[in-house]
C-alpha positions in Angstrom: 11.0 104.3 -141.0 11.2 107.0 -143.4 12.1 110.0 -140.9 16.0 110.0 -141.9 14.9 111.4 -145.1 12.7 114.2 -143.4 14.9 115.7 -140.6 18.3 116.6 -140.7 20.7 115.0 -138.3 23.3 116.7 -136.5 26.2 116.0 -138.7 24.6 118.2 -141.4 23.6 121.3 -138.9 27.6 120.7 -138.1 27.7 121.8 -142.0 28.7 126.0 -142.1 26.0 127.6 -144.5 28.4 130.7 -145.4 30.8 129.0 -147.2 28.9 126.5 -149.3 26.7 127.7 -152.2 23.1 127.3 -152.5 22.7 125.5 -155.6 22.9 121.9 -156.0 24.5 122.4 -159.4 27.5 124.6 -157.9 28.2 121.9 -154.7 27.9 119.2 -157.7 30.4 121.0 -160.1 32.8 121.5 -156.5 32.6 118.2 -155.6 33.5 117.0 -159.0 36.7 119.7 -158.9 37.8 118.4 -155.5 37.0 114.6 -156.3 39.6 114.7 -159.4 41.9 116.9 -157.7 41.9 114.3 -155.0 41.8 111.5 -157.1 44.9 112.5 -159.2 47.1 113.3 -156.2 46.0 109.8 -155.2 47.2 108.7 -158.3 50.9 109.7 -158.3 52.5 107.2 -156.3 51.3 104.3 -158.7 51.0 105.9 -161.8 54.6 106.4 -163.0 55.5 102.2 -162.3 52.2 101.4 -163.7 53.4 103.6 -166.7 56.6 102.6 -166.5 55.6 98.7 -166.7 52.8 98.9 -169.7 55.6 101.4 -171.9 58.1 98.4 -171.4 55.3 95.6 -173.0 53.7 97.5 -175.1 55.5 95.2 -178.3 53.3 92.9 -176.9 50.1 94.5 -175.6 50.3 96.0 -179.3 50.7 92.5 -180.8 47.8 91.6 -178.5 45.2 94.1 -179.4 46.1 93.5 -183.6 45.8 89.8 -182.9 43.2 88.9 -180.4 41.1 91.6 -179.9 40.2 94.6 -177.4 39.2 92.7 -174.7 42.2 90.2 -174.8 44.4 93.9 -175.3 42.8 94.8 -171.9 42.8 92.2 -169.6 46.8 92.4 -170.7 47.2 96.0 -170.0 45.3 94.9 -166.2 47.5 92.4 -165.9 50.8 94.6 -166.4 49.6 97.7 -165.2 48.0 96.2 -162.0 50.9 94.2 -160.5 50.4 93.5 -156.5 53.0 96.4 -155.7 51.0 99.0 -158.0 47.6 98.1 -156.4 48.9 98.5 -153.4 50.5 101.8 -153.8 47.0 103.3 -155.2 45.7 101.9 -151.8 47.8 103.8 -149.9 47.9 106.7 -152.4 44.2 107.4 -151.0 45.5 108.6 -148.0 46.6 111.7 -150.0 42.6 111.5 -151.6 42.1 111.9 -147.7 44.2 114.7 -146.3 43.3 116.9 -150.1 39.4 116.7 -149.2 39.8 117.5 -145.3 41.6 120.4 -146.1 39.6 121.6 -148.4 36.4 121.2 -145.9 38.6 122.8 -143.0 40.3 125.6 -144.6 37.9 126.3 -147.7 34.7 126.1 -146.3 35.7 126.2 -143.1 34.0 122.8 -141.2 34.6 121.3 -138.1 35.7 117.7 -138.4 32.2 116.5 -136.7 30.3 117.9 -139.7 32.3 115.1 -142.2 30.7 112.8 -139.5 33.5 112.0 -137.4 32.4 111.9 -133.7 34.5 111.2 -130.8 31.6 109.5 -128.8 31.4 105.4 -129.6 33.8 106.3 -132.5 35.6 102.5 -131.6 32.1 100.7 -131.1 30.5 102.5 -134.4 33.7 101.5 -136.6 33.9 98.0 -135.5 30.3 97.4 -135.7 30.7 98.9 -139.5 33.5 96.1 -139.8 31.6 93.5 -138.8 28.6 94.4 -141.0 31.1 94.7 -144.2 32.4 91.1 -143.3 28.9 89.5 -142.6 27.5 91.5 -146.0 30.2 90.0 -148.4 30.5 86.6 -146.5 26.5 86.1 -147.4 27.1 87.9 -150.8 30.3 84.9 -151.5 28.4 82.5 -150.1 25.1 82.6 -151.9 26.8 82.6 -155.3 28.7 79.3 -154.0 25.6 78.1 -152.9 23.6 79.1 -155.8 26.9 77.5 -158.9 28.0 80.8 -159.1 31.8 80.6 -158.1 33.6 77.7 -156.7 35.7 77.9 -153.7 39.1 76.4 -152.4 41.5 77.5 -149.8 44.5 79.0 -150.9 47.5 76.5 -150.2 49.8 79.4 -150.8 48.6 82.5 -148.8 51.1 85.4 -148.6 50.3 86.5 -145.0 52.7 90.0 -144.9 51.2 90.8 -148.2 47.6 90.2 -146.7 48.6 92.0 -143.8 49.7 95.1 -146.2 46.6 94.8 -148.1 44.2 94.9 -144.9 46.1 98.5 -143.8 45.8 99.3 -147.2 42.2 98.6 -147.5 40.8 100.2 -144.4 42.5 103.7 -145.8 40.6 103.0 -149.5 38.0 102.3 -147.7 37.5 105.6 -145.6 38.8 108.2 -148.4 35.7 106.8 -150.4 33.5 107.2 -147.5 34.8 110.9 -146.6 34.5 112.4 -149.9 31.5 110.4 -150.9 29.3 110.4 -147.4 31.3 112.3 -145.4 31.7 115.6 -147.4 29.4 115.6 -150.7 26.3 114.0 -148.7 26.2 116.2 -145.7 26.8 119.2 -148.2 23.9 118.7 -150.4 21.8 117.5 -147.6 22.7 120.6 -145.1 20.9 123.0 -147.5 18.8 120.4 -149.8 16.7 117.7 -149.6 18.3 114.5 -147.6 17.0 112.1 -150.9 18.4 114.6 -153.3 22.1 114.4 -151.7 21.5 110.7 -151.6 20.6 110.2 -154.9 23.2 112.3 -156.3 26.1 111.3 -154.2 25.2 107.8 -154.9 25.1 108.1 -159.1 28.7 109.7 -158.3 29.7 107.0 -156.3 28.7 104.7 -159.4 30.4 106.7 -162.0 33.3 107.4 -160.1 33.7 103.1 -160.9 32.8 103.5 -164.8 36.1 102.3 -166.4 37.2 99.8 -163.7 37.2 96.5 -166.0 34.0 94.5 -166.8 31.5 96.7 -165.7 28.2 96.1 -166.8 24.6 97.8 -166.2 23.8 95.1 -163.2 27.6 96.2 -161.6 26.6 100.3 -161.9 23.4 99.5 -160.3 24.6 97.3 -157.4 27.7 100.6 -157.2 24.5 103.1 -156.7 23.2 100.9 -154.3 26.1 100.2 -152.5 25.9 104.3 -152.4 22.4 104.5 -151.0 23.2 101.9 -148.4 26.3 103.4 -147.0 24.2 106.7 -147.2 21.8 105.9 -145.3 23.4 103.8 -142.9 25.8 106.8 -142.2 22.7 109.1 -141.9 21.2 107.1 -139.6 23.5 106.6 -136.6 24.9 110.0 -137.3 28.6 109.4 -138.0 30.7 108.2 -140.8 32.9 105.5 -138.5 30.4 102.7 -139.5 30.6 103.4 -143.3 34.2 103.7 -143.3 34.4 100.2 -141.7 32.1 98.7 -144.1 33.4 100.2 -146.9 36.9 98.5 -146.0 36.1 95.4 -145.2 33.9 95.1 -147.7 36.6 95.2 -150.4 39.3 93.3 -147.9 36.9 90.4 -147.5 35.8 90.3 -151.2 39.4 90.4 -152.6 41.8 89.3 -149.9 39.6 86.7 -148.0 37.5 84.9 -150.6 39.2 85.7 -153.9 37.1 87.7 -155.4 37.8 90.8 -158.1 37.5 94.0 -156.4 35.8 96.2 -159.0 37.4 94.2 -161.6 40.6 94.3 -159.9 42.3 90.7 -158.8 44.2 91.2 -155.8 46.4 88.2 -156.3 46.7 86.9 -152.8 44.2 85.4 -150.7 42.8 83.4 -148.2 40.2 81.3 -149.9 40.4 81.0 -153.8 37.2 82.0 -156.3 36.6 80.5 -159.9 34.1 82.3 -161.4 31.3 79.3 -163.2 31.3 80.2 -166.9 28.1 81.5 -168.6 26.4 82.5 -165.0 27.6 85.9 -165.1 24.3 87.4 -163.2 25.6 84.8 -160.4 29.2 85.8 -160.1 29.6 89.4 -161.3 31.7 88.5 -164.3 34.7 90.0 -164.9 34.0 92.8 -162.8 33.9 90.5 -159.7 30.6 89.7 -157.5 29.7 93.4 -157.3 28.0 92.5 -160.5 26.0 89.8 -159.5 22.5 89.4 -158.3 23.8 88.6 -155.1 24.6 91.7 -154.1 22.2 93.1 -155.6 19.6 91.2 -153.4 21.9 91.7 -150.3 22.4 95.2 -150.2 18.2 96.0 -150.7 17.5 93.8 -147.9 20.3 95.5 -146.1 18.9 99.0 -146.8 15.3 97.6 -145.5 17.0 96.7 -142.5 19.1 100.2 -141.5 15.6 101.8 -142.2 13.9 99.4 -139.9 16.5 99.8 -136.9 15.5 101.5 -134.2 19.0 103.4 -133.0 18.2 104.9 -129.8 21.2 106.6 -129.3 20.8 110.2 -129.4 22.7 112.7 -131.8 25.7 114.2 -130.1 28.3 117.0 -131.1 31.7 115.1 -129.4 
């Protein structure tokens, strides 16, 4: 059960020692460099409409904050500055996340693509399988909270299908930038020279901060972030390739925002299949603000999920293709 955490899979031999320091401080301070390197690029295609959009209300976003608050002021500036056609170009904006930390890996420190834990063999198999493990992990997440009076549910009479369809696309590229920079490169770093617990400890707490000032969060949210970390760590550890995670990963936030209505990380999505009313006052049932990712749910889903990964036997044995 507890093996993955003693020997090192292949992915991380994949990992050239010459070009990566020894200390877990310097890979940490690099990763950080190349995350908000990353992360800005990412940023540019949305950030000059968002801009453009809150400079044109900010009469009223002012008049908001002087008369009802800070939190009224915010969920204003989310509303303005996180119109469908913004969210979806930060979606697609990851793709530049993407292509900035391959290169760095490939020309920098000079990896193969196989030590990021891309494999040619099963690729299709191991990234639908991840797929249907994100849909069946936030189905049961949704549906216990409806179950349990944390949301109610209706079907959207009104679904915008072309904008779903963009959102999907968009998703599964969110989805895998996360997963590459997170699993992919900062794990198999740490763990090629460290301790495997130590790189999953530490690329999960940077998975969680990394969400910090998305709207709502809360202690329970940051938790069920770092757990969503150590899950996808050691699911990717376990069947030796980062296909499965990057599937998870998007359908994860497709099916919680664009299927059942929820807020992605405090993000509303606007177009969905089913709609989700959050039940007032059972916040540690529905995520509050921040969405379900703050909820106990999830918090109870992604444990028993991690029990599980460690439990599976994979018999499939490590290969370099």
């Amino acid at each position: 059960m507890f093996k993955i955490f003693r020997e090192k899979n292949l992915t991380m031999k994949l990992v050239p020692q010459e070009h990566i320091p020894k200390n877990v401080f310097l890979q940490s301070v690099i990763f950080l460099a190349v995350f908000i390197v990353s992360q800005v690029c990412a940023s540019i295609p949305s950030f000059i409409p968002m801009m453009t959009n809150i400079f044109a209300n900010m009469t009223t976003l002012m008049d908001t904050l002087n008369n009802q608050g800070y939190d009224a002021y915010m969920e204003k500036v989310m509303s303005i500055g996180y119109t469908p056609t913004i969210i979806i170009l930060s979606l697609y904006g990851t793709i530049l996340a993407t292509v900035i930390t391959m290169l760095f890996c490939k020309v920098i420190e000079r990896r193969p693509i196989a030590s990021l834990g891309f494999k040619k063999k099963n690729a299709i198999k191991s990234y639908l399988v991840g797929c249907l493990v994100g849909i069946v992990l936030m189905s049961v997440s949704v549906l216990l909270s409806a179950m349990f009076g944390g949301i109610s549910l209706s079907v959207n009479s009104n679904i915008g299908w072309k904008l779903l369809i963009i959102y999907l696309f968009g998703f599964l590229f969110q989805g895998a930038s996360e997963e590459i920079i997170f699993r992919g490169y900062f794990l198999n770093t740490v763990a090629s020279k460290d301790r495997i617990v130590l790189a999953i400890v530490l690329n999960s707490i940077f998975f969680g901060l990394a969400h910090s000032f998305n709207m709502g969060l809360t202690p329970l949210a940051f938790c069920n972030l770092v757990l969503f970390g150590v899950f996808a760590s050691i699911y990717s550890i376990k069947f030796d390739n980062l296909w499965g995670v990057c599937g998870i990963h998007s359908f994860w936030n497709f099916m919680q925002g664009n299927f059942w209505g929820v807020q992605v990380s405090g993000i509303d999505t606007s177009t969905s299949i089913f709609v989700s009313s959050a039940c007032e006052n059972k916040d540690i049932l529905n995520g509050g603000a921040f969405g379900l990712e703050g909820s106990i749910f999830v918090t109870i889903v992604l444990s028993v999920s991690i029990i599980i990964v460690l439990l599976f036997k994979n018999s499939t044995k490590m290969v370099d293709k």
